[in-house]
N, CA, C and O of each residue as an XYZ file, in Angstrom:
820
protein
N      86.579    -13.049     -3.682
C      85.228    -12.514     -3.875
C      84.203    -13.466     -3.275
O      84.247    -14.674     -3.509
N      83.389    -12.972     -2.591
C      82.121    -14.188     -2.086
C      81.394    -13.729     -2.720
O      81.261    -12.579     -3.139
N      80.450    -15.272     -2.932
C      79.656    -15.462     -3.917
C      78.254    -16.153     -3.242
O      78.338    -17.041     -2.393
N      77.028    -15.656     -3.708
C      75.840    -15.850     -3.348
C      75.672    -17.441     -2.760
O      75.568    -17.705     -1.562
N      75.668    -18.527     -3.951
C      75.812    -19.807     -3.809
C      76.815    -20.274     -4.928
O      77.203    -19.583     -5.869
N      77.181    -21.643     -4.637
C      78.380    -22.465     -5.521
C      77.195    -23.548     -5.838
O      76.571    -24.216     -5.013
N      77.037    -23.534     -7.468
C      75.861    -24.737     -7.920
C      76.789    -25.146     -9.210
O      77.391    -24.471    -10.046
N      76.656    -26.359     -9.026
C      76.810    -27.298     -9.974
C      76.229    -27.610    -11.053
O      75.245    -28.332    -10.894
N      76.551    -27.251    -12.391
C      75.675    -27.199    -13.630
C      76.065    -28.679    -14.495
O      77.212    -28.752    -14.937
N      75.336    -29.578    -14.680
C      76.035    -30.714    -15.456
C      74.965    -30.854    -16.550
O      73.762    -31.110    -16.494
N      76.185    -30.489    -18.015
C      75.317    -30.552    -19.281
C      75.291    -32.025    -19.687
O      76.308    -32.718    -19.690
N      74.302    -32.388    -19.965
C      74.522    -34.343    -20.500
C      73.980    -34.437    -22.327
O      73.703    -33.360    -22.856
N      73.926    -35.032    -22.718
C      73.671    -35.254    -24.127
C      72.708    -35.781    -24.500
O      72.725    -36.672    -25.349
N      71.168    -35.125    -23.673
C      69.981    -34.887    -23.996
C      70.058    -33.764    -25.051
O      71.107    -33.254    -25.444
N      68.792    -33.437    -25.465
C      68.375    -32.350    -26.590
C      67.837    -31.417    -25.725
O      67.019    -31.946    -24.972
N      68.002    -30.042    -25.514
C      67.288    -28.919    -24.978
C      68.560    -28.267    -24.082
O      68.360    -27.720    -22.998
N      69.859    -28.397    -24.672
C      71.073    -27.775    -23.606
C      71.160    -26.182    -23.275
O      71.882    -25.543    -22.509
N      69.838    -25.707    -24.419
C      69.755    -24.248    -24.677
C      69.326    -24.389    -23.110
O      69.865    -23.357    -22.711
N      68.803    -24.884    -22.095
C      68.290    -25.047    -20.807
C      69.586    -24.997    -19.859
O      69.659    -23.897    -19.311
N      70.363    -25.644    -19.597
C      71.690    -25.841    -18.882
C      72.148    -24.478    -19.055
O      72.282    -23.717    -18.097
N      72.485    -24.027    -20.710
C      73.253    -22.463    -20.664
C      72.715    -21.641    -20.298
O      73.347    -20.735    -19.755
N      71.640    -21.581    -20.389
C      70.495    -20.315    -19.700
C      70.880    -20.147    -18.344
O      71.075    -19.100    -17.726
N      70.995    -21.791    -17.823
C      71.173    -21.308    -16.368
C      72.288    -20.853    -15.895
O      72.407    -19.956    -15.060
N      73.341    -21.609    -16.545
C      74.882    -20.919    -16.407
C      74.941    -19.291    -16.405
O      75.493    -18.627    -15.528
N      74.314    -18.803    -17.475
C      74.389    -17.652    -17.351
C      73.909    -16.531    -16.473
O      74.431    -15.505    -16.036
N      72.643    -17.135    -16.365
C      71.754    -16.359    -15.052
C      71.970    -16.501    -13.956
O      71.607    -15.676    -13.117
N      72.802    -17.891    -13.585
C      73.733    -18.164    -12.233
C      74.835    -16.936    -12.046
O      74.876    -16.030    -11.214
N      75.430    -17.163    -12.798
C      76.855    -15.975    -13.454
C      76.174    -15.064    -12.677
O      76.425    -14.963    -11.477
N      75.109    -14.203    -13.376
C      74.322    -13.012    -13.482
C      73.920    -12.789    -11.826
O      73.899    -11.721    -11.216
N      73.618    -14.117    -11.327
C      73.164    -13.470    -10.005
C      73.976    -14.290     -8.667
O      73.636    -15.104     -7.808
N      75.311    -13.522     -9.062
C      76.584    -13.932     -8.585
C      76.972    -14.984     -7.290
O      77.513    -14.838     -6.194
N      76.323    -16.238     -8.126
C      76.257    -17.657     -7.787
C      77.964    -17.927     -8.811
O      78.212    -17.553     -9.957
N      78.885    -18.722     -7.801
C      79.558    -19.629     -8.556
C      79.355    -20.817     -8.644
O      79.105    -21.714     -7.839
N      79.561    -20.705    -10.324
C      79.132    -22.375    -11.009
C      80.327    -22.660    -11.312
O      81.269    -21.891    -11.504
N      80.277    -24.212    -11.372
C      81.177    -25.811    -11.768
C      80.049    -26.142    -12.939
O      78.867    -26.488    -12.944
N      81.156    -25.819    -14.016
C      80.670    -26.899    -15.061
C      81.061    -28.156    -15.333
O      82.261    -28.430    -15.321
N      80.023    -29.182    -15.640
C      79.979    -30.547    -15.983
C      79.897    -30.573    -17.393
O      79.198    -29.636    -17.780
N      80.404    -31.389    -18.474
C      80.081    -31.478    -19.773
C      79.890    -32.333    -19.739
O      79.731    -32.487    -18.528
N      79.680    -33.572    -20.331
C      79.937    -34.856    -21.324
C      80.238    -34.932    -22.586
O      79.568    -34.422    -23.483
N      81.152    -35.504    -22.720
C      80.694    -35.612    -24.943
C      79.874    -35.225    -25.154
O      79.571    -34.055    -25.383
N      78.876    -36.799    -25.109
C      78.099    -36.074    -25.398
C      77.262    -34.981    -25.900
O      76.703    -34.753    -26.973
N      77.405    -34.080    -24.212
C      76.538    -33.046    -24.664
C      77.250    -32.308    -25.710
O      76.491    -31.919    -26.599
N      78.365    -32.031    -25.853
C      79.278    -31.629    -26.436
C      78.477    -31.824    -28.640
O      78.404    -31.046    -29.591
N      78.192    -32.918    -28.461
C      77.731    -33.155    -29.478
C      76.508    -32.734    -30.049
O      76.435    -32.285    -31.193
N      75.367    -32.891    -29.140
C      74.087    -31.872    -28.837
C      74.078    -30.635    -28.901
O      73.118    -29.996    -29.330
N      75.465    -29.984    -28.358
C      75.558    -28.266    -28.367
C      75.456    -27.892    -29.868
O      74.681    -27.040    -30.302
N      76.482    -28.757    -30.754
C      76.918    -28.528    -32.126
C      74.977    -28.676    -33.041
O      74.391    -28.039    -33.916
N      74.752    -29.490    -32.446
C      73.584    -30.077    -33.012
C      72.081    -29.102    -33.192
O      71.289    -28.850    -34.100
N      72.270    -28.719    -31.601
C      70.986    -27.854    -30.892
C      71.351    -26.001    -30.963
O      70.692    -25.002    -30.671
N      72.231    -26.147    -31.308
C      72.757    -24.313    -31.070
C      73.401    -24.364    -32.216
O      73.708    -25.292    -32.963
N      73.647    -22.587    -32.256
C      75.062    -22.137    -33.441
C      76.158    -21.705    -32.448
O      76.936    -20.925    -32.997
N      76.466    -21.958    -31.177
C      77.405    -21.740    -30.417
C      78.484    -22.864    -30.326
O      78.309    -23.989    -29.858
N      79.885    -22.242    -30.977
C      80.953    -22.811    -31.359
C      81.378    -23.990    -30.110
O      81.885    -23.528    -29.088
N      81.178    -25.449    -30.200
C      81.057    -26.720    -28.966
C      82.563    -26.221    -28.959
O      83.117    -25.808    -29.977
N      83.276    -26.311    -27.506
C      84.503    -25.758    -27.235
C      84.877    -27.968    -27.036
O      84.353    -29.045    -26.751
N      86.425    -27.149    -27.560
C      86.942    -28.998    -27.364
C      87.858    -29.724    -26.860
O      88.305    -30.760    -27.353
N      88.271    -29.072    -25.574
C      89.230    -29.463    -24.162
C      87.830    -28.337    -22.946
O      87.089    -27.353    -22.956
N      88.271    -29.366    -22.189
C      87.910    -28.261    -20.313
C      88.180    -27.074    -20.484
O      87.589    -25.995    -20.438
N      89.517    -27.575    -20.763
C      89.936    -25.503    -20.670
C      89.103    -24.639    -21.413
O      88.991    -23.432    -21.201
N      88.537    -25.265    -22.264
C      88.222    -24.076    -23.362
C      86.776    -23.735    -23.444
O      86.317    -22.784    -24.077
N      86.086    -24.614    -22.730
C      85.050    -24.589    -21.940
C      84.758    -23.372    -20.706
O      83.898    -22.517    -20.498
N      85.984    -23.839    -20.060
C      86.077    -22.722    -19.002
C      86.039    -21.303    -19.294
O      85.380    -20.379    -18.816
N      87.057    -21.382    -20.351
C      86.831    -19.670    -21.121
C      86.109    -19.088    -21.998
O      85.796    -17.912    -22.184
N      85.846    -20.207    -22.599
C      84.654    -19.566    -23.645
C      83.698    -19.038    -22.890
O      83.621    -17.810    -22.929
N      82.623    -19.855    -21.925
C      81.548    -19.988    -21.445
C      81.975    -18.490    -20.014
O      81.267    -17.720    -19.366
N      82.727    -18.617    -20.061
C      83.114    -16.893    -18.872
C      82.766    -15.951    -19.601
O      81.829    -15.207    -19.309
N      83.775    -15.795    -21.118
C      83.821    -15.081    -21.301
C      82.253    -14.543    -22.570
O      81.991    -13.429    -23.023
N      81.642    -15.682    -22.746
C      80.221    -15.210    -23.151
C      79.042    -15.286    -21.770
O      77.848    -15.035    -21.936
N      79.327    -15.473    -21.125
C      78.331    -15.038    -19.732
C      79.028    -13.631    -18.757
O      78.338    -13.003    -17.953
N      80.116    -13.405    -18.961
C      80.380    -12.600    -18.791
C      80.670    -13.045    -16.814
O      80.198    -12.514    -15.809
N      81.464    -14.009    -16.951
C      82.208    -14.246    -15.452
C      83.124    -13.630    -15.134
O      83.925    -13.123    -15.919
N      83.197    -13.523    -13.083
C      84.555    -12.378    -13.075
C      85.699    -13.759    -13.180
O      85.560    -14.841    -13.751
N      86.461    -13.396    -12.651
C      88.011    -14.418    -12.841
C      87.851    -15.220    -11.812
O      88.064    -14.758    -10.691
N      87.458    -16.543    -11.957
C      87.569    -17.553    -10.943
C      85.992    -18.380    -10.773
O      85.650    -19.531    -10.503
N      85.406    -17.318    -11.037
C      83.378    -17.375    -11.068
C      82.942    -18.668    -11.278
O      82.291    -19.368    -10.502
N      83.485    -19.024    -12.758
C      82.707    -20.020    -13.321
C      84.159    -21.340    -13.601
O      85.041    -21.003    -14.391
N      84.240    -22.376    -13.091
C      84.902    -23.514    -13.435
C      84.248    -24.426    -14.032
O      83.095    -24.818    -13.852
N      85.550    -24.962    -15.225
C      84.570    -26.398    -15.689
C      85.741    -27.683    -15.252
O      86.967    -27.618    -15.341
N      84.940    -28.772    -14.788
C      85.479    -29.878    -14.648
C      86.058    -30.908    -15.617
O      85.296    -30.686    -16.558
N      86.841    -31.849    -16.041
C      86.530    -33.096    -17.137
C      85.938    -33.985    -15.925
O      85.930    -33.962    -14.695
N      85.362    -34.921    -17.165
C      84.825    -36.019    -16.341
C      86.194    -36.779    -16.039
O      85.970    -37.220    -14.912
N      86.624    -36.916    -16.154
C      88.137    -38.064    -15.163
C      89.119    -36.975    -14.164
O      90.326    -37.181    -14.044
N      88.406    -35.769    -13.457
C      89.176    -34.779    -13.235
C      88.995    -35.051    -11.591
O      88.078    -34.360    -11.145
N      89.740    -36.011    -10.436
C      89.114    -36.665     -9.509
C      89.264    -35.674     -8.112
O      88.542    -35.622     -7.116
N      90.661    -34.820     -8.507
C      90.559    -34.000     -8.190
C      89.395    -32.364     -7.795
O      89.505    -31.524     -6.902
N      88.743    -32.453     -8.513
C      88.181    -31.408     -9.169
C      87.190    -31.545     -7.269
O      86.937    -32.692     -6.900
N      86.814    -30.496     -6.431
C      85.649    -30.124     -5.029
C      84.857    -30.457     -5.196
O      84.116    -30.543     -4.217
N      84.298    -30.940     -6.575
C      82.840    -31.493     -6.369
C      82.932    -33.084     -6.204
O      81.863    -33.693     -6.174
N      83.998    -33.723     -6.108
C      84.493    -35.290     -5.862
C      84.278    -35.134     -4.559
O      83.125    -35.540     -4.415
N      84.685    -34.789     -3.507
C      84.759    -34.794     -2.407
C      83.344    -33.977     -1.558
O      82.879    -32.973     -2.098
N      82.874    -34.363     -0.542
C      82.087    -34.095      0.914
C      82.721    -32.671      1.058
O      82.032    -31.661      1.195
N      84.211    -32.671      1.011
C      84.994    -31.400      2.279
C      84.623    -30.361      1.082
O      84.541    -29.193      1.462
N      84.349    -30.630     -0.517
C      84.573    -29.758     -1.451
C      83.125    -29.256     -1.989
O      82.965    -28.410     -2.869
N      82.069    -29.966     -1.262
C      80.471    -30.568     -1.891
C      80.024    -28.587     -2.070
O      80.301    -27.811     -1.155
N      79.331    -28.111     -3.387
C      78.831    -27.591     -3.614
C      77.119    -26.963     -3.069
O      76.351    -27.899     -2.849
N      76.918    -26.506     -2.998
C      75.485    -26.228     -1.930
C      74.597    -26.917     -3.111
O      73.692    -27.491     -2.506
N      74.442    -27.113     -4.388
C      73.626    -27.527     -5.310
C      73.651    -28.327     -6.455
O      74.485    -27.705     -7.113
N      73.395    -29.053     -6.988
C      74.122    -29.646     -8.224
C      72.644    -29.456     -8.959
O      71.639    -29.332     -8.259
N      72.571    -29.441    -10.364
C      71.597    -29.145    -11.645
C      71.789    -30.047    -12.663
O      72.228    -29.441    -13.640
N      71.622    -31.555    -12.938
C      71.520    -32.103    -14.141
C      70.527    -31.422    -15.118
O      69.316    -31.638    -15.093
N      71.184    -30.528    -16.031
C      69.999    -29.995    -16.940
C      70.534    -29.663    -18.430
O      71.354    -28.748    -18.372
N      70.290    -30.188    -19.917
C      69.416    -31.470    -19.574
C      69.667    -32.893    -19.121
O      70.783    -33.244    -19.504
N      69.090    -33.759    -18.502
C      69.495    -34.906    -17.797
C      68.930    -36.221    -18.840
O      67.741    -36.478    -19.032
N      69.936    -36.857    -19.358
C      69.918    -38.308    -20.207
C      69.456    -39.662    -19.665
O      70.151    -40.232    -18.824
N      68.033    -40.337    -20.214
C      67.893    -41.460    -19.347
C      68.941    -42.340    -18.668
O      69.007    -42.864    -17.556
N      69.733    -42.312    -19.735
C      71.242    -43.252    -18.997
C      71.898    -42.519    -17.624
O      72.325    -42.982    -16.566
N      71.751    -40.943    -18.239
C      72.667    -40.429    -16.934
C      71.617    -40.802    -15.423
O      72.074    -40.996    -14.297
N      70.298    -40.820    -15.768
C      69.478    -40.558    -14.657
C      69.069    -42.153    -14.410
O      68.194    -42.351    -13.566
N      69.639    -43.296    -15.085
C      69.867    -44.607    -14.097
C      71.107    -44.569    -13.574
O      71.308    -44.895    -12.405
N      72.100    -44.154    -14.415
C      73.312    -44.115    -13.547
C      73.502    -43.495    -11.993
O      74.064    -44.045    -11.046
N      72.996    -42.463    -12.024
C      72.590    -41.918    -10.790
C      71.413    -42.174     -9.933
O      71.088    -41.518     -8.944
N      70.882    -43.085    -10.372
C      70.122    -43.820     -9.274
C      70.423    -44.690     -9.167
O      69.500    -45.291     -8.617
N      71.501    -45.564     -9.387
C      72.038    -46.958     -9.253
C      73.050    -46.380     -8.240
O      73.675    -47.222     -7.596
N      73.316    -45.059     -7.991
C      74.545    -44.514     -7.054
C      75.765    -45.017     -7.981
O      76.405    -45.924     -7.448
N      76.196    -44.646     -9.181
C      77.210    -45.026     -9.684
C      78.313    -43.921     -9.910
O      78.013    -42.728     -9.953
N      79.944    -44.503    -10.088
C      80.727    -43.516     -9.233
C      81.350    -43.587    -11.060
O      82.456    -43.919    -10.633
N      81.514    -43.567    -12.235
C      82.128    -43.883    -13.046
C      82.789    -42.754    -13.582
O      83.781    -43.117    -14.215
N      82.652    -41.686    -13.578
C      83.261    -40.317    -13.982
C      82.786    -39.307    -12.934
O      82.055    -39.639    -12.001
N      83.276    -37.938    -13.146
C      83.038    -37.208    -12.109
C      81.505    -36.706    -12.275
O      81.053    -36.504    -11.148
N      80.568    -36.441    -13.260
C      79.208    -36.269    -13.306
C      78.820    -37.395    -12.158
O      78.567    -36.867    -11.075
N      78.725    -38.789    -12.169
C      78.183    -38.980    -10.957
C      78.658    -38.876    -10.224
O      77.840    -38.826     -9.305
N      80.102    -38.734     -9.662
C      80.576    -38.443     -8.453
C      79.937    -37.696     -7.620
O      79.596    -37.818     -6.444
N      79.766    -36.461     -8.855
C      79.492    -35.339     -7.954
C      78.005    -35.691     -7.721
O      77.700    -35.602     -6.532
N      77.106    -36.027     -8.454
C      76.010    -36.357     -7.619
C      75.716    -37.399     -6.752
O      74.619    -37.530     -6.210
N      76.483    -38.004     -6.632
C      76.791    -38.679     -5.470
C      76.962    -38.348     -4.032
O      76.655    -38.807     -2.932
N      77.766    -37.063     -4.686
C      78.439    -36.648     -3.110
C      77.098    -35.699     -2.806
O      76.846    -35.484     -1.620
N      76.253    -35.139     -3.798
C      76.045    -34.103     -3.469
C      74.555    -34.716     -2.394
O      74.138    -33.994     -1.489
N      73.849    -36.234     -2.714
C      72.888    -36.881     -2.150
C      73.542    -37.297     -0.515
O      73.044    -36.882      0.532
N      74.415    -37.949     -0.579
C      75.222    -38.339      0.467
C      75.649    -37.025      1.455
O      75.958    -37.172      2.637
N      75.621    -36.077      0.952
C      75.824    -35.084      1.896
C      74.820    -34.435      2.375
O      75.047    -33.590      3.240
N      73.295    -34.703      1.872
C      72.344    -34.201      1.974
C      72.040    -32.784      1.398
O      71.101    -32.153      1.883
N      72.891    -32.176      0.248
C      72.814    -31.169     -0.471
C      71.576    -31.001     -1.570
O      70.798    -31.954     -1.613
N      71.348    -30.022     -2.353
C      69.873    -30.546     -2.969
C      70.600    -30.582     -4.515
O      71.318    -29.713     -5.011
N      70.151    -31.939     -5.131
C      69.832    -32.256     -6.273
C      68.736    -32.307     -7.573
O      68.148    -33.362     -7.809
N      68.551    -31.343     -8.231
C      68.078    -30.965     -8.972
C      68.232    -31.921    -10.594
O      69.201    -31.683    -11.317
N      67.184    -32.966    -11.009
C      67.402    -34.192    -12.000
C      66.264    -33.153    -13.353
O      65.132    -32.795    -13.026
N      66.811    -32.848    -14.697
C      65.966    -32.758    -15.600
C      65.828    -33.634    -16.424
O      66.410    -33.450    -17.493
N      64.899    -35.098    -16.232
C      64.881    -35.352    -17.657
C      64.431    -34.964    -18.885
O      63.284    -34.518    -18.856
N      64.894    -34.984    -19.823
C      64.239    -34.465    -21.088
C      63.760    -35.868    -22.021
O      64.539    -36.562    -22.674
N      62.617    -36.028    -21.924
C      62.635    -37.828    -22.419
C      61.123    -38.208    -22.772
O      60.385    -38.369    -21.800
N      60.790    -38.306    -23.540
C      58.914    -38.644    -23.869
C      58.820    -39.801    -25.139
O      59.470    -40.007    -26.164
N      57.974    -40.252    -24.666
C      57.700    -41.018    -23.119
C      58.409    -41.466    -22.180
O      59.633    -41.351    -22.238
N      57.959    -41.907    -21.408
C      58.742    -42.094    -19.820
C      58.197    -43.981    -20.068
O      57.067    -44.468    -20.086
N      59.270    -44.491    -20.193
C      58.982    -46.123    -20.141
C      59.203    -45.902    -18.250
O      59.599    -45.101    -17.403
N      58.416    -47.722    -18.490
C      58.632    -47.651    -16.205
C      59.868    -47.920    -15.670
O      60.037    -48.001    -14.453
N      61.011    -48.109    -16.719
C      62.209    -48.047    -15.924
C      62.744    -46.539    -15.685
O      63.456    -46.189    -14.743
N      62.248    -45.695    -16.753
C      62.472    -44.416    -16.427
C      62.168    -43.872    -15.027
O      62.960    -43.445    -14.186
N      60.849    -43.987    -14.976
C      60.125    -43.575    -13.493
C      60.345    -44.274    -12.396
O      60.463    -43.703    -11.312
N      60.434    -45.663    -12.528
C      61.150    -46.207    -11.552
C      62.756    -45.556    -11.467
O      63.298    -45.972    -10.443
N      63.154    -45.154    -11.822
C      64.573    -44.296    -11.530
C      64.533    -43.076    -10.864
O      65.297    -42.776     -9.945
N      63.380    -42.147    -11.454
C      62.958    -40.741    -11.137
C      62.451    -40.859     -9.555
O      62.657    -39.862     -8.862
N      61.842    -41.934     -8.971
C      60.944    -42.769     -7.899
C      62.401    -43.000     -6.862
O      62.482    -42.928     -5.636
N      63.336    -43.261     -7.763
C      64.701    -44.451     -6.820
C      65.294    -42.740     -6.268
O      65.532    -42.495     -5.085
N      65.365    -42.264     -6.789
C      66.341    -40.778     -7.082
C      65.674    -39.718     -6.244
O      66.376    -39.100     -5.444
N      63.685    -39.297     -6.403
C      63.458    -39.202     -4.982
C      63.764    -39.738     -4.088
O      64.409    -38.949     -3.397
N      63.709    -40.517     -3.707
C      63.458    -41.323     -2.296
C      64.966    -40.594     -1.830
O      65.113    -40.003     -0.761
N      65.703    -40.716     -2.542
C      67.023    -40.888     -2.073
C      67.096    -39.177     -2.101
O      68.180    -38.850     -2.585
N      66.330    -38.078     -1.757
C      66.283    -36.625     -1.842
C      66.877    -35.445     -2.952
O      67.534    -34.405     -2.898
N      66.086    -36.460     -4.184
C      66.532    -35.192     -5.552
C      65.151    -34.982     -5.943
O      64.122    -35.548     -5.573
N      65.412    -33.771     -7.014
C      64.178    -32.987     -7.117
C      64.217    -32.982     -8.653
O      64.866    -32.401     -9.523
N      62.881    -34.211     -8.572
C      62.730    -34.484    -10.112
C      61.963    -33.199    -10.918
O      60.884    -32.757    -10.524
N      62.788    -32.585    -12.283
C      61.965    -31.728    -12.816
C      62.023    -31.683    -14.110
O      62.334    -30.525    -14.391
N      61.911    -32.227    -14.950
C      61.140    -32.638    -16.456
C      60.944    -30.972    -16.663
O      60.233    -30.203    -16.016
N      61.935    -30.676    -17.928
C      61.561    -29.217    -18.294
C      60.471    -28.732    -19.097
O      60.592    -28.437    -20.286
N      59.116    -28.630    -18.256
C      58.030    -28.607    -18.908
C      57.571    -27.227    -18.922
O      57.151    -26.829    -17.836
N      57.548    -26.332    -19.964
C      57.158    -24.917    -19.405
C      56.172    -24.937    -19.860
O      55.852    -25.713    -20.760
N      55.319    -23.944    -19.265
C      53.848    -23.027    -19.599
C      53.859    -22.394    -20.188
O      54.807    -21.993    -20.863
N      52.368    -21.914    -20.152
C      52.076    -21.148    -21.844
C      51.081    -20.105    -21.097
O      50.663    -19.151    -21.754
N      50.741    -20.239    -19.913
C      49.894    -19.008    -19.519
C      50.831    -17.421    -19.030
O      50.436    -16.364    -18.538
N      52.020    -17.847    -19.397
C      52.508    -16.424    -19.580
C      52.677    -15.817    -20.999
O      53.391    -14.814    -21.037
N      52.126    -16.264    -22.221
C      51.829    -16.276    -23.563
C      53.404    -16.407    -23.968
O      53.731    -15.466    -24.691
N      53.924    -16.851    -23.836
C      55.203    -16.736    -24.705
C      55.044    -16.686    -25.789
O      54.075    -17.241    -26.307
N      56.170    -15.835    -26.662
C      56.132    -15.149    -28.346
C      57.406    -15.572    -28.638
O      57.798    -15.218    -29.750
N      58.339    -16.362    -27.834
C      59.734    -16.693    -28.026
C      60.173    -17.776    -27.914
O      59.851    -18.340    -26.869
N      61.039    -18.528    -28.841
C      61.773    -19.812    -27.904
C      62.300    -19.313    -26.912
O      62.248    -20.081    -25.952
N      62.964    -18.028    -26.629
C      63.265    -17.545    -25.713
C      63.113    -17.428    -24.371
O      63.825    -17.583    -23.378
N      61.747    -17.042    -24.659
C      60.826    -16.834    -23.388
C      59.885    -18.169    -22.895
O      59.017    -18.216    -22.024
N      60.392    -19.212    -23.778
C      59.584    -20.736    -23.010
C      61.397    -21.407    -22.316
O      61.703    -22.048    -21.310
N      61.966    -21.003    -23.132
C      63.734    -21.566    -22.202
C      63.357    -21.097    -20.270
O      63.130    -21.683    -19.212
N      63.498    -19.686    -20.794
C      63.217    -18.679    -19.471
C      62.531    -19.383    -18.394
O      63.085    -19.813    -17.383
N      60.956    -19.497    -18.748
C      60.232    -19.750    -17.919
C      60.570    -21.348    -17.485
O      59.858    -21.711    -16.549
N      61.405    -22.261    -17.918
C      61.901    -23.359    -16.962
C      62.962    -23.122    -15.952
O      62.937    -23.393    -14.751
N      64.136    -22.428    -16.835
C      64.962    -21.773    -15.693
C      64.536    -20.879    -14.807
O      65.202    -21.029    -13.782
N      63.865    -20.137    -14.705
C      63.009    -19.132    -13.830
C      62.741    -20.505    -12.446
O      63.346    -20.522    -11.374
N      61.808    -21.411    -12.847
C      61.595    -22.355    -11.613
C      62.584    -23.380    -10.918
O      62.498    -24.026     -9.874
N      64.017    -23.232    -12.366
C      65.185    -23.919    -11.206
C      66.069    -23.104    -10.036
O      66.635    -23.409     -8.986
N      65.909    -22.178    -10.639
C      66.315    -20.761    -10.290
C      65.304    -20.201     -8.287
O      65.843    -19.751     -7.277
N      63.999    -20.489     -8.507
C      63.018    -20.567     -7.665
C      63.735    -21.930     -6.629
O      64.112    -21.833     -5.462
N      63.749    -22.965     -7.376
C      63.823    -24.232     -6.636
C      65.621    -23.822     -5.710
O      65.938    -24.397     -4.669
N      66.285    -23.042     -6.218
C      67.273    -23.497     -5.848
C      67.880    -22.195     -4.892
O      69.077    -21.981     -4.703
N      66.483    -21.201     -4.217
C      66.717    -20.168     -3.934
C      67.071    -19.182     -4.433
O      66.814    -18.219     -3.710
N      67.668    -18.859     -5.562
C      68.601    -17.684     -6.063
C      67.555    -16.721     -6.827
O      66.589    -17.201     -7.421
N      67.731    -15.742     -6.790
C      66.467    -14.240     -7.024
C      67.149    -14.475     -8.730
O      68.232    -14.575     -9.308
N      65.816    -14.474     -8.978
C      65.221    -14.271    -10.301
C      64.289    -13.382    -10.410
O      63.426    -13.170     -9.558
N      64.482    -12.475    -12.086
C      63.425    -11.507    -12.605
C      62.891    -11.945    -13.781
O      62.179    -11.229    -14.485
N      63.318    -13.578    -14.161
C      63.021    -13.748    -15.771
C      61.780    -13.961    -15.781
O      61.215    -13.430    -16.738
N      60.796    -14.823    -14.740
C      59.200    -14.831    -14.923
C      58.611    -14.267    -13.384
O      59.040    -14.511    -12.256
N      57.590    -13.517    -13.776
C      56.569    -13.225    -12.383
C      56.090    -14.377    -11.941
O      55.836    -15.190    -12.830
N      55.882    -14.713    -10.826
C      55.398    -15.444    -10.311
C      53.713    -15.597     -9.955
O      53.192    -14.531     -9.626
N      52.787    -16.828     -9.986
C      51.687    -16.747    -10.452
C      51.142    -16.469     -9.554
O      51.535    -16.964     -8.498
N      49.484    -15.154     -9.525
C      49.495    -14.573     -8.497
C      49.812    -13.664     -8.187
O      49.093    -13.101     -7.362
N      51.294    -12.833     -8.731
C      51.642    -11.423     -7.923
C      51.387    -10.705     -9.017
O      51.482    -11.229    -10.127
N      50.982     -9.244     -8.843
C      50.651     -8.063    -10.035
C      51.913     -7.455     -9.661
O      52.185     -7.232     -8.482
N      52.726     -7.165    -10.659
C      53.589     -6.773    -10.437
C      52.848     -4.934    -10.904
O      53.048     -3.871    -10.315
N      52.511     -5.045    -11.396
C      51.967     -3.290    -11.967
C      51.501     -2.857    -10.358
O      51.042     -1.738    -10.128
């Protein structure tokens, strides 16, 4: 089956993962194949931040998360982090996109130090080095200056810092509909057609 784009989703063990699944799913939805990334971590955050049952091997990751986004057979893969094998390790295997979302101050020095220690940075490693686009969310307030000096190191080096900050001039009435409107602009950033927010400016009536 061909598929729109192949993006890389890596959940980290920030607070706001309801952000990462949104996109998984709407990736799914607009028949992009995704590589999932977990960490513990996040793993721990899911239990924490959601009532969605934290799955507890790869595998089970892989199927759960298909079979509640509703993937065809093959659509959606998840990686472990020691999995070295896994296309997103490699240049010949590099994904058109990778998505830290949400992204952990630690994960987002690690990846600006270019560090290779599990496959989450690998793959963003490979994905800078190949000149692919990298997409960094921190979720983090305040921002001390080693933070930004990282966010600063991580541009330079061609990722696309985006702090999941949504708006309010589309009135949102939902946690729902403030999730939306961040994924709506990774979704924007990363090419793939979205209907979850209008864009500012167009009448759609």
């Amino acid at each position: 089956m061909s598929y729109h784009k192949t993006i890389t989703v890596a959940l980290t063990g920030a607070s706001g993962i309801q952000y990462g699944l949104r996109l998984i799913e709407c990736l799914v939805r607009a028949n992009c194949a995704v590589y999932v990334l977990m960490s513990k971590p996040a793993r721990v955050v899911m239990g924490m931040d959601t009532d969605i049952p934290v799955p507890a091997r790869t595998a089970d990751i892989e199927t759960q998360f298909s079979e509640r986004y509703g993937a065809a057979p093959g659509q959606l893969k998840a990686f472990g982090q020691e999995q070295w094998t896994a296309p997103v390790a490699s240049g010949s295997g590099v994904p058109d996109a990778m998505v830290v979302c949400p992204c952990t101050t630690g994960t987002l020095a690690a990846l600006a130090a270019g560090n290779c220690n599990n496959l989450l940075e690998r793959a963003a490693d490979v994905i800078l080095k190949e000149g692919r686009q990298l997409i960094v969310m921190p979720r983090e307030m305040p921002f001390s200056s080693i933070h930004l000096d990282n966010m600063l190191r991580l541009n330079r080096a061609g990722a696309v810092i985006m702090p999941p900050n949504p708006a309010f001039y589309t009135r949102p009435s939902t946690v729902e509909e403030v999730i939306d409107f961040v994924v709506a602009r990774v979704m924007d950033q990363l090419g793939v057609a979205q209907e979850l927010m209008p864009r500012w400016g167009i009448d759609e009536h």
